[in-house]
C-alpha positions in Angstrom: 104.3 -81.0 -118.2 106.3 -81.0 -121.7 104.7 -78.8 -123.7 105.2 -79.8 -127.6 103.5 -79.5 -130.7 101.9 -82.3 -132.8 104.6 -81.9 -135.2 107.2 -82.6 -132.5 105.0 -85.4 -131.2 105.1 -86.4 -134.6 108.5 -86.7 -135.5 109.4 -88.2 -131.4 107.2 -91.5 -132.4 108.8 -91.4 -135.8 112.3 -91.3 -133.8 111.1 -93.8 -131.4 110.0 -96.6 -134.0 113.2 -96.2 -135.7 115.3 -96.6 -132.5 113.2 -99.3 -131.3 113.2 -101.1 -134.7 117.5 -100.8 -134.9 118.3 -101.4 -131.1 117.0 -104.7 -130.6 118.7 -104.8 -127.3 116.3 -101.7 -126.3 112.6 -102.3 -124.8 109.8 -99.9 -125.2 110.3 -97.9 -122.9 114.4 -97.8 -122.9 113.4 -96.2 -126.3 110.9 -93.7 -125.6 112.6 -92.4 -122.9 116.4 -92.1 -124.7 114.4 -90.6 -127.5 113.0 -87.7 -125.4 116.1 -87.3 -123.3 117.2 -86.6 -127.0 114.4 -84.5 -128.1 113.7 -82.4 -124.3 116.9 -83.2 -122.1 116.1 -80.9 -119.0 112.6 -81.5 -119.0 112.8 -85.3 -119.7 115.3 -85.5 -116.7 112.8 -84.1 -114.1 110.7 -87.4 -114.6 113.8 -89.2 -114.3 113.6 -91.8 -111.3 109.8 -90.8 -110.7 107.2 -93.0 -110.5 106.4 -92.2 -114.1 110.1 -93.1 -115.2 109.5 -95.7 -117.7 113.4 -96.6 -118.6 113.6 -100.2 -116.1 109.4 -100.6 -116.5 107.4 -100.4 -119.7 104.5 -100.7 -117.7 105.0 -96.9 -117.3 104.4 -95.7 -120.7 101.7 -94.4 -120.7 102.0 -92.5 -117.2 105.5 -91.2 -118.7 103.5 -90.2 -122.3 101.1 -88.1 -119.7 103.9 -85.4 -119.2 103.3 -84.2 -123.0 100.8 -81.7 -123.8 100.2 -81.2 -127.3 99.6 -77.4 -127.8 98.0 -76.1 -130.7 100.5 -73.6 -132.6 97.5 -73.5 -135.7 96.2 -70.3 -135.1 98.2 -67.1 -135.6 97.1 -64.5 -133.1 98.7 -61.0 -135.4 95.1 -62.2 -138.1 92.9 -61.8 -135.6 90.9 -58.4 -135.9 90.3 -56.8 -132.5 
């Protein structure tokens, strides 16, 4: 699990449109994978050549977009009053 926070998540897609949008040559999920590799290299490379590997099949999206967990960095544990 790749453990990132909407922010991240935010700016990945952001990455990922871009990419896609200005290597033509790319499919999807050529592009969302090179974009991770670029974002989380050593924990994008433990999916590589899985069955979740979605580089040669974009039919693998969404099983490679499993292995993010958003986490929720919002609340600041030092405010709370115990």
């Amino acid at each position: 699990m790749i453990n990132v926070t909407q922010d991240e998540l935010n700016k990945f897609y952001k990455r990922a449109v871009e990419m896609f949008n200005h290597c033509k040559s790319w499919r999807q999920g050529q592009t969302y994978f090179n974009v991770a590799c670029d974002f989380w290299p050593e924990e994008v490379n433990k999916i590589r050549g899985t069955n979740d590997d979605c580089f040669y099949d974009d039919s693998k999206i969404a099983a490679f977009l499993s292995h993010f967990n958003v986490v929720d960095v919002s609340v600041n544990y030092n405010e709370w009053n115990y």
